[in-house]
C-alpha positions as CSV (number, residue, x, y, z in Angstrom):
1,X,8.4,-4.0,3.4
2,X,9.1,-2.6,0.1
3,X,7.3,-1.3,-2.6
4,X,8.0,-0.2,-6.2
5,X,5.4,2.5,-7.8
6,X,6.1,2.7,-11.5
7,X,4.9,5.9,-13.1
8,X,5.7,8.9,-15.5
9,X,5.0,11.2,-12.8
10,X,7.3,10.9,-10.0
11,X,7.2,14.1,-8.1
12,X,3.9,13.0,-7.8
13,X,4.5,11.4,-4.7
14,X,7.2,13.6,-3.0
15,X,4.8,15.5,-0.6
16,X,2.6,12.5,0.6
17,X,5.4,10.1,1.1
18,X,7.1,13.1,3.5
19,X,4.2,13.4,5.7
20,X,2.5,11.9,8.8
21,X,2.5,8.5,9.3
22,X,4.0,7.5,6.1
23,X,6.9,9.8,6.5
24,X,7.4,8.7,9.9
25,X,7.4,4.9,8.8
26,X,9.9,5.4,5.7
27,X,12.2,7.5,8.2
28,X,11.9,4.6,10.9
29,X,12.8,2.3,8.4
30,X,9.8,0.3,8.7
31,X,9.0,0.5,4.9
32,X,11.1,1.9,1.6
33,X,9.2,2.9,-1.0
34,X,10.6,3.3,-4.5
35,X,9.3,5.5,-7.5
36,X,10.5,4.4,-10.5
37,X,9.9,6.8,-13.2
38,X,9.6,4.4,-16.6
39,X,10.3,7.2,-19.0
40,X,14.0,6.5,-18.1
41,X,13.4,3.2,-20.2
42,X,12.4,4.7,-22.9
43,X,14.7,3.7,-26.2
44,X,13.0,6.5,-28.3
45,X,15.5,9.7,-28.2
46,X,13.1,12.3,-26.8
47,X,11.5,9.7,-24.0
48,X,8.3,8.7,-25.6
49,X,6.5,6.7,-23.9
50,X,3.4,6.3,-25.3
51,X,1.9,6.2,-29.4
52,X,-1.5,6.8,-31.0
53,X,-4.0,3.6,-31.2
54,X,-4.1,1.1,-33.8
55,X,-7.2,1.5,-35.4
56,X,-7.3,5.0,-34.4
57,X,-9.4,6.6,-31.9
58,X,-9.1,9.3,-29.3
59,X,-6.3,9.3,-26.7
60,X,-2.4,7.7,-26.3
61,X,-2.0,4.2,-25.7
62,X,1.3,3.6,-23.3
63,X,3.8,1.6,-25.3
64,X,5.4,-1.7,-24.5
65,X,9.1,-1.3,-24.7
66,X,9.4,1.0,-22.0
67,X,6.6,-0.3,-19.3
68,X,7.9,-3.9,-19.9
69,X,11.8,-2.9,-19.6
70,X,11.0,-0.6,-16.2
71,X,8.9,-3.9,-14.8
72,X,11.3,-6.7,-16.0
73,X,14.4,-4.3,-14.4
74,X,12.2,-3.8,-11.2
75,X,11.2,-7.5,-10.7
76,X,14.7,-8.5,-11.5
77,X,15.8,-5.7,-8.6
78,X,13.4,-7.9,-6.0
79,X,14.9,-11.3,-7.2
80,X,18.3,-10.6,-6.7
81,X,17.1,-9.4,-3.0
82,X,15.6,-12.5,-2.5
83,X,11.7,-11.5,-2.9
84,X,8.9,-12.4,-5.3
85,X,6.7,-9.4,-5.2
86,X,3.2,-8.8,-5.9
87,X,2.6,-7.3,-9.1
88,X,-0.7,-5.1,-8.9
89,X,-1.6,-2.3,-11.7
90,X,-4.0,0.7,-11.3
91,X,-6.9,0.5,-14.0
92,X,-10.8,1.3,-13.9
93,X,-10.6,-2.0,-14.8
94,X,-10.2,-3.5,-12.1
95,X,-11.4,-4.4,-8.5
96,X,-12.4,-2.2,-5.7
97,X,-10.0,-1.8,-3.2
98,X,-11.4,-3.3,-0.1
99,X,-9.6,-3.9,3.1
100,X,-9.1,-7.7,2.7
101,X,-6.9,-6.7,0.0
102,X,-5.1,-4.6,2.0
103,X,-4.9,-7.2,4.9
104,X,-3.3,-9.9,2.0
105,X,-0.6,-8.1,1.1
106,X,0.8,-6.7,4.3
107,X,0.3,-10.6,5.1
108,X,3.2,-10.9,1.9
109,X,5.0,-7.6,3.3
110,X,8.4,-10.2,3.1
111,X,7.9,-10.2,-0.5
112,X,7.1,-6.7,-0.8
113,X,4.4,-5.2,-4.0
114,X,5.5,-3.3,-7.5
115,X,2.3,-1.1,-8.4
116,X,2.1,0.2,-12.1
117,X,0.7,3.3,-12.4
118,X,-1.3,4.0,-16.0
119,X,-2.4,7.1,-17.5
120,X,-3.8,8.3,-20.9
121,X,-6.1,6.0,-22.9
122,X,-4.9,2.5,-21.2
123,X,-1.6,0.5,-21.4
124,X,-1.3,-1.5,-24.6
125,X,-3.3,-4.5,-24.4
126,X,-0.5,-7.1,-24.5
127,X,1.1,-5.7,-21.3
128,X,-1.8,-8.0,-19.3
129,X,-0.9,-11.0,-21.4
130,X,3.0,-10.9,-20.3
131,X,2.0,-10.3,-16.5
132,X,-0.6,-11.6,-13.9
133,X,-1.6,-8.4,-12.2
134,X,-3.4,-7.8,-9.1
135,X,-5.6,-5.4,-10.7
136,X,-7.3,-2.2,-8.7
137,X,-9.8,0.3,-9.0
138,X,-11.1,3.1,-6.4
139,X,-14.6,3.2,-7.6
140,X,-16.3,3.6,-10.7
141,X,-15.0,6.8,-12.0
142,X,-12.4,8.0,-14.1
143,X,-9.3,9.1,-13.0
144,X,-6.2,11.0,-15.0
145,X,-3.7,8.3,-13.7
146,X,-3.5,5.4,-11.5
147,X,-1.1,7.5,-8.9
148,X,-3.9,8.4,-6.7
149,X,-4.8,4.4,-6.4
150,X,-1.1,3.8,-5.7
151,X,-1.1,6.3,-2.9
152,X,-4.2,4.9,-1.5
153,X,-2.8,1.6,-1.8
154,X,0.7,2.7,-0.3
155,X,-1.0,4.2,2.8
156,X,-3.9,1.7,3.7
157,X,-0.9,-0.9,3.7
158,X,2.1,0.7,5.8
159,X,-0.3,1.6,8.2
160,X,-1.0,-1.5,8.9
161,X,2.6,-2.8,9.1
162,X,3.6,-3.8,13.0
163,X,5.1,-0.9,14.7
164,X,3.9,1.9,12.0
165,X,0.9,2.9,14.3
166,X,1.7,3.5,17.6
167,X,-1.7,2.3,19.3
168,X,-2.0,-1.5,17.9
169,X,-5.9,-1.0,18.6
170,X,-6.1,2.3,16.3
171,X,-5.8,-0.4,13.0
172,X,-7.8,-3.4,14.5
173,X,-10.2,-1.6,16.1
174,X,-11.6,0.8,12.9
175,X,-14.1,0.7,9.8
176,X,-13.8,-2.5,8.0
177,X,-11.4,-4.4,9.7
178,X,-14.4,-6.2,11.1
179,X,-16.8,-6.0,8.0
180,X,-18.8,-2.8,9.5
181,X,-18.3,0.7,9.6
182,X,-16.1,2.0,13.2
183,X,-18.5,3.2,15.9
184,X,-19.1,6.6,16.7
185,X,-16.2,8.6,18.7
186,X,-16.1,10.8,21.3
187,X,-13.5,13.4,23.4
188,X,-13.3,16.5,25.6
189,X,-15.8,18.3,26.0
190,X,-18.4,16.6,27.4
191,X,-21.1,18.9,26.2
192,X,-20.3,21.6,23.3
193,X,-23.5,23.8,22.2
194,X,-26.1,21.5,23.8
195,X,-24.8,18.3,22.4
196,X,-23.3,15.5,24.7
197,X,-21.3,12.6,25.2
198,X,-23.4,9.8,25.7
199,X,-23.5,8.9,29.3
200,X,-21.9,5.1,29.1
201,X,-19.1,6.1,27.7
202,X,-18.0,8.3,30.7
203,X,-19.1,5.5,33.1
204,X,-16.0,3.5,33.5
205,X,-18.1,0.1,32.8
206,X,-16.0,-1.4,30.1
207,X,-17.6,-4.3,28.9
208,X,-20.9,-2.1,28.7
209,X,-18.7,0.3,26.4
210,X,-17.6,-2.7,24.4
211,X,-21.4,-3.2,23.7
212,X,-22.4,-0.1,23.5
213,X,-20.1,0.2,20.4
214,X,-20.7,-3.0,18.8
215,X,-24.1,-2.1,18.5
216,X,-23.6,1.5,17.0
217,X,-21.3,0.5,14.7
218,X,-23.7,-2.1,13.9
219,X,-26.3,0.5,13.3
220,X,-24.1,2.9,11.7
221,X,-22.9,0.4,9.2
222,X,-27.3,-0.6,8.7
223,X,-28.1,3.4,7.8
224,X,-24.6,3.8,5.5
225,X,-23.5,0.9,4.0
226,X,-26.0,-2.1,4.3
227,X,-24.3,-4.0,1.7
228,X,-21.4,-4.8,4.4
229,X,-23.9,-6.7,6.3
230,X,-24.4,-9.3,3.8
231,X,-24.2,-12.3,5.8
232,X,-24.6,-10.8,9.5
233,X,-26.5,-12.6,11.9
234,X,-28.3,-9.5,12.3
């Protein structure tokens, strides 16, 4: 899979994309990732990349010229590979990022995602008219820049790529994935300062430890996030 992350802040991601299982997956070649730092496409002299509102107002508004040259050269990058990526933009603006998101575009991990990372006041308003974005938001709060987003975005989806994870089970079997929360886990010891492993788990019955968990992440999911169980049987 490949992905593009467009931003003005490209050291940004120098440290994360080195580490754990992302590191791993770009070394493996399971994934490339790209940063594309847009101030490059600047035509103004010193690199501007961004201008004072019309109207006037408090903040920087990105500018065109440069956002819409780094996309256009990025999407014409993918063509000539062959691929018709998924454009999707960081803004408080947009949706939640939920895990069926995640699930849909590893499911278009052939045609790989570009994600454009804003910052200051907004991008100029005109950007959204020349390009159908896929647009995301982790919660409602304000960020400085949309790079956190793309990080999130960049990890929930390589991990999910075949191969990236070694235990196949570790990325079906977790919060989510199901529409509730992951149950409750457990390892050595069995008792630490008076607390213990519950009993079942260290029974060896299988299908009771199947159950077991399917009802406590049932419950879990009831006591910290009821609105996933919208449409539950029960």
């Amino acid at each position: 899979m490949k992905i593009d992350i467009l931003t003005i802040f490209p050291g940004y991601f120098d440290t994360p994309l080195a580490q754990s299982v992302l590191g791993r997956a770009i070394v493996e070649g399971r994934c490339e990732v790209r940063i594309v730092d847009f101030r490059i496409f600047s035509a103004d002299k010193h690199a501007k990349v961004d201008d004072k509102p019309f109207g006037g107002g408090p903040g920087m508004v990105f500018m065109l010229q440069p956002v819409v040259d780094a996309l256009e050269a990025t999407i014409d990058r993918a063509t000539a590979e062959g691929r018709k990526p998924r454009l999707i933009i960081a803004t408080c603006r947009g949706e939640t990022l939920k895990q069926a998101m995640v699930e849909d575009w590893v499911h278009s991990a052939e045609e790989g995602i570009i994600i454009l990372c804003g910052h200051y006041e907004d991008f100029d308003a005109r950007l959204y008219e020349m390009f159908r974005f896929e647009e995301v938001s982790l919660g409602d709060f304000v960020l400085s820049g949309g790079e956190p987003v793309a990080l999130c975005i960049v990890d929930a989806v390589i991990r999910k790529l075949p191969g990236v994870v070694g235990n196949p089970g570790s990325v079906r079997e977790e919060s989510f994935s199901a529409g509730l929360l992951d149950y409750p886990s457990y390892t050595r010891p069995a008792e630490f300062r008076g607390l213990k492993v519950p009993e079942i788990l260290m029974g060896g019955n299988h299908a009771l430890i199947e159950q077991w968990r399917r009802e406590r992440a049932k419950e879990l999911t009831s006591q910290k996030r009821p609105d996933l169980l919208k449409g539950e049987d029960g």
